[in-house]
Structures are given as C-alpha cells and as structure tokens.
N, C-alpha and C positions, 0 to 999 in steps of 0.2 A: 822099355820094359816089355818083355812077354807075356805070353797070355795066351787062356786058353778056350778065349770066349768061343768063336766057331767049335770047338767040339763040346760044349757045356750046350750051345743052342742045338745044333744038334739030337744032343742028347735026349730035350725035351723038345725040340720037333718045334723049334720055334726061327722067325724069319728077323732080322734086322730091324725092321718097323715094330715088330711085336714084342723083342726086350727094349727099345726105347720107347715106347708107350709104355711100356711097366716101370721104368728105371726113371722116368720125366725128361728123356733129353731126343735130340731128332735121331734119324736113322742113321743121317751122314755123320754124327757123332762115334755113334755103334761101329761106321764101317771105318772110321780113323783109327778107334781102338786095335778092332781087329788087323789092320794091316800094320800097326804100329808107327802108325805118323803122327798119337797123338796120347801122350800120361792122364789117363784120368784124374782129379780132383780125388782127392782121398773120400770125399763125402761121395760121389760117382763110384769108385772102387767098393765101399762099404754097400754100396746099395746095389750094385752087381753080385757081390759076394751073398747079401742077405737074400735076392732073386735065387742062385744059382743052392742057395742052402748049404751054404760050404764057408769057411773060413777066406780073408783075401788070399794067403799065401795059397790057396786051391786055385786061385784065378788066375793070379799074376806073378809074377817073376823076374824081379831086377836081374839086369844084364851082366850079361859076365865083364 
C-alpha cells in the first residue's frame, strides 16, 4: 500500500518519533509505513488519517 505519510509530516513539521508518540505506536513502526515494508492495522490507518485531519483515502493507497 502507498502512502503519503513523509509529505503529511512534513507538512506539519513533524519527525517520526513525534507522529508515533501521537498515533501510540514506536518510531520504527512510523519508518516501516513510510518505506512500505509494513500495512497498517485499519485501527493505525484510522488514527493516522484522524492525526493528519484527512480522510484514510488522503493517506493511503492500494497498489496498482
């Protein structure tokens, strides 16, 4: 699944540790998402999407 986590943290100027301290899960979690070695938990996906103030489909995006 794709994702648009790195340009959402960005966006708000925030670091890997700082959305998984908001989200409850570790950094190394955060950095699997973003390189795509790891699907979030639907309940993870929802609580990124509620962080980021955007719908999932703003976040994520099944593979071609």
């Amino acid at each position: 699944m794709r994702n648009d986590i790195p340009d959402e943290r960005t966006e708000t100027d925030e670091s890997q540790a700082d959305l998984a301290a908001a989200v409850g899960v570790t950094r190394q979690t955060i950095n699997a998402i973003e390189r795509e070695r790891y699907d979030p938990s639907l309940e993870l996906a929802f609580a990124l999407a509620d962080h980021f103030d955007c719908r999932i489909e703003g976040v994520f995006e099944p593979d071609d």
